[in-house]
C-alpha distance (Angstrom), angle and dihedral (degrees) to the residues before:
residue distance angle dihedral
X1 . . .
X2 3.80 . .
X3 3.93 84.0 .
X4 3.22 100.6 52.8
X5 3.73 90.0 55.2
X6 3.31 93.7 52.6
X7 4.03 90.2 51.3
X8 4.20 89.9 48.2
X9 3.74 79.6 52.6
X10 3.56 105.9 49.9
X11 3.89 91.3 42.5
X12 3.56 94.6 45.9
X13 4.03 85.9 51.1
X14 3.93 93.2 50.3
X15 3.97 88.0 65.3
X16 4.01 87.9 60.5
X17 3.38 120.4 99.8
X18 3.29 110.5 -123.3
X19 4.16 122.0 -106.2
X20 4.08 107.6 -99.6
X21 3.58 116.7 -128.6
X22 3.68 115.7 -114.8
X23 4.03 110.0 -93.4
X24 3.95 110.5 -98.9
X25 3.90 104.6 -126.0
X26 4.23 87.0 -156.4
X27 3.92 85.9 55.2
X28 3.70 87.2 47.7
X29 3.56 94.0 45.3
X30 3.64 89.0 52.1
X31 3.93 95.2 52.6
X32 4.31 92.2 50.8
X33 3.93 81.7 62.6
X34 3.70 82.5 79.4
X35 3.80 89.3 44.6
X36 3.79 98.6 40.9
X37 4.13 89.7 74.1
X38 3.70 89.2 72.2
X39 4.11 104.5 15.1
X40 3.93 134.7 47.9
X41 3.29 118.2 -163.3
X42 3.94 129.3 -167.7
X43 3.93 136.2 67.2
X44 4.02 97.8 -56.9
X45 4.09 87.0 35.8
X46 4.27 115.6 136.5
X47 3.58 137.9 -174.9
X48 3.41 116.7 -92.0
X49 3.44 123.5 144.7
X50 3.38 95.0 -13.5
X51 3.97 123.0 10.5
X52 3.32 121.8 -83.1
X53 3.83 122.1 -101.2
X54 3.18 109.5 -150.4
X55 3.93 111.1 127.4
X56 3.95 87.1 16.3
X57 3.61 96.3 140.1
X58 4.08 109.0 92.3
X59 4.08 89.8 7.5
X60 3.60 116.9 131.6
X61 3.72 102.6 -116.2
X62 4.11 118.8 -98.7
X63 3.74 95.1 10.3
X64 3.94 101.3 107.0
X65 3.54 102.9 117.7
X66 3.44 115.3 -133.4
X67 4.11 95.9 56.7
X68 3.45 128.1 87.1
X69 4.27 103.7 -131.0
X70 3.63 126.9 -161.5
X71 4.01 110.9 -108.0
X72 4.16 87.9 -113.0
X73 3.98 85.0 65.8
X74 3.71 105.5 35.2
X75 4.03 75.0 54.4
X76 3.21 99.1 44.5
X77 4.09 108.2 106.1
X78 4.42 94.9 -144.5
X79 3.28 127.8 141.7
X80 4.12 101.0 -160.6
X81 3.94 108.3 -123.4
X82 3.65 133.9 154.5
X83 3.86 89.4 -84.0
X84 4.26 100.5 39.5
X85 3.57 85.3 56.9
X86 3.91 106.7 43.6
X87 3.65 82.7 46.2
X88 3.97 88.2 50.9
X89 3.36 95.1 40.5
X90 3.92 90.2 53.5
X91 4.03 90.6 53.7
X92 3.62 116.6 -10.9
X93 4.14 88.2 -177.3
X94 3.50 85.1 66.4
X95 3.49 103.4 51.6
X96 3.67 105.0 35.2
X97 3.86 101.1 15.0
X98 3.31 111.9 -160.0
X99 3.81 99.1 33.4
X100 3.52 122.2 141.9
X101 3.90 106.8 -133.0
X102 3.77 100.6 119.2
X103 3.63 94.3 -141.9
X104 3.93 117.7 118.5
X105 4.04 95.9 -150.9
X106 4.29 139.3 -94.2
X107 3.50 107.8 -102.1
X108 3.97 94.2 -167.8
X109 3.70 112.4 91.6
X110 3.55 97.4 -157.6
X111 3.73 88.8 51.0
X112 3.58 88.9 54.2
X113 4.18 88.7 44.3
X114 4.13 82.8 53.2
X115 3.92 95.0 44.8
X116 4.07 88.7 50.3
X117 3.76 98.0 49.4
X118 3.66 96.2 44.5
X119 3.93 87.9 54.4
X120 3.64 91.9 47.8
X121 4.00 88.2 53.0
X122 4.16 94.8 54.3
X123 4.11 89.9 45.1
């Protein structure tokens, strides 16, 4: 009896998901370096190449002021939150085609989980 608990137990634990580690900020730190060529982010960031992300989260995407957006993301009706942008980040063709961001996508999700929370900590 006691092992067939144990079995129940161990199959009813395999259909769990397993518990995400926290994101590591100096992992996501690490991936912005990519970013930070065409984005600045913090309280004294600008456009540049890119437009600056600072305050991203909950923003309406292309509306910072001082950058010049492509019509497909001035039209594009996203609000920027945790799961817009990993699903941007992973293919930004797909979810705004015809953007201009010449960046091709991450496919690592905990890359993308690293990038996010490392924003969120220099908002």
């Amino acid at each position: 009896m006691q092992i067939k608990l144990s079995a129940l137990l161990v199959l009813a634990m395999a259909g769990q998901p397993a518990a995400q580690a926290a994101p590591d900020l100096e992992a996501g730190k690490r991936a912005f370096a990519t970013c930070a060529s065409c984005h600045q982010v913090g309280r004294s960031a600008r456009a540049g190449f890119g437009p600056h992300l600072h305050g991203v989260f909950g923003r309406k995407a292309g509306t910072t002021a001082d950058f010049h957006y492509s019509p497909a993301m001035k039209n594009a009706s996203i609000v920027w939150t945790e799961q817009t942008l990993a699903a941007f980040l992973k293919s930004p063709g797909d979810v705004v085609p015809g953007n201009k961001m010449r960046f091709w996508g991450m496919t690592s999700d905990e890359k993308i989980a690293n990038l996010l929370a490392y924003l969120r900590s220099v908002q």
